[in-house]
C-alpha positions, 0 to 999 in steps of 0.5 A: 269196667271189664277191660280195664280190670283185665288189662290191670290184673294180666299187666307184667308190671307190679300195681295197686290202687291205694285211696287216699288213705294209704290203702290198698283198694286193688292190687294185680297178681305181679304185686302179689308175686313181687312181694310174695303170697298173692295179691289177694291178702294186699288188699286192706294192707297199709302201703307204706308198710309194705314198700317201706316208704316212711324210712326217710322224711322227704320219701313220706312227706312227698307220698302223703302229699301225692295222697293228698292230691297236692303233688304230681308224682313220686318216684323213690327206690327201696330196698324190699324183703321177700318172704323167703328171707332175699332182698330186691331193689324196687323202684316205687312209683306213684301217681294220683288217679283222676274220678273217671279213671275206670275202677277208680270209684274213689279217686286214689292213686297207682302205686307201681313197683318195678324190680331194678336189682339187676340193674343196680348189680350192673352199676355196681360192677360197673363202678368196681371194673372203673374203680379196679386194675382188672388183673390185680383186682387193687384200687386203681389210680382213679378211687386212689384220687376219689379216696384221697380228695373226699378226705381233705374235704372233710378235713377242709369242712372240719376246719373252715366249714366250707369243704374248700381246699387251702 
């Protein structure tokens, strides 16, 4: 319908449909301005190509099987190179779409991408602020500790295969 084919190229948050095949149907422009060019040459695109979504096997195995209708939702974050050579962190959704969605002729599903950087760039300050004297920016006390009790426990795995300590 109208409605929803403007609701879906105006959204702020990135989208596509992809069928059940893994292609993209439809894609908005904030897809298109994620991942750099347009959204218009995403059509027809392989969307685990562009989202890197075969790197691991639990991240594929879950996405075909949410293509195939056999699981509810997947939710993964990725690493993804722009065009211009940066990379961002991105955090792929995707949920099967029912028959009667509008615009969903062939029941597929919406994939979402959601840049979550600057989030990860906080939570990365954040753990070297708790892991760092401010002052003399060394490890502090609580990484000293950290470092030295995932040592013995990979010394405690090599030895008794338990990772227990004595």
């Amino acid at each position: 319908s109208a409605a929803y084919r403007s609701v879906f190229s105006a959204a702020p948050l990135a989208m596509a449909v992809v069928d059940r095949e893994g292609r993209i149907v439809d894609a908005n422009g904030a897809l298109g301005a994620l991942l750099g060019g347009g959204s218009a040459p995403l059509v027809g695109r392989v969307a685990s190509d562009l989202l890197d979504l075969a790197s691991d096997a639990r991240t594929w195995h879950a996405y075909r099987e949410v293509l195939r209708g056999r699981q509810a939702k997947l939710r993964c974050t990725r690493r993804l190179k722009q065009p211009d050579g940066r990379s961002l962190w991105a955090q792929v959704t995707v949920s099967p779409l029912d028959a009667d969605t509008p615009g969903a002729e062939t029941p597929g599903v919406l994939l979402s991408v959601a840049d979550v950087s600057a989030h990860r760039d906080l939570q990365a300050r954040l753990r070297h602020l708790q892991m760092h004297d401010p002052v003399t920016r060394l490890a502090n006390r609580t990484l000293f500790f950290e470092r030295v009790s995932s040592a013995l426990e990979a010394e405690a795995y090599e030895q008794s295969g338990t990772g227990r300590i004595g």
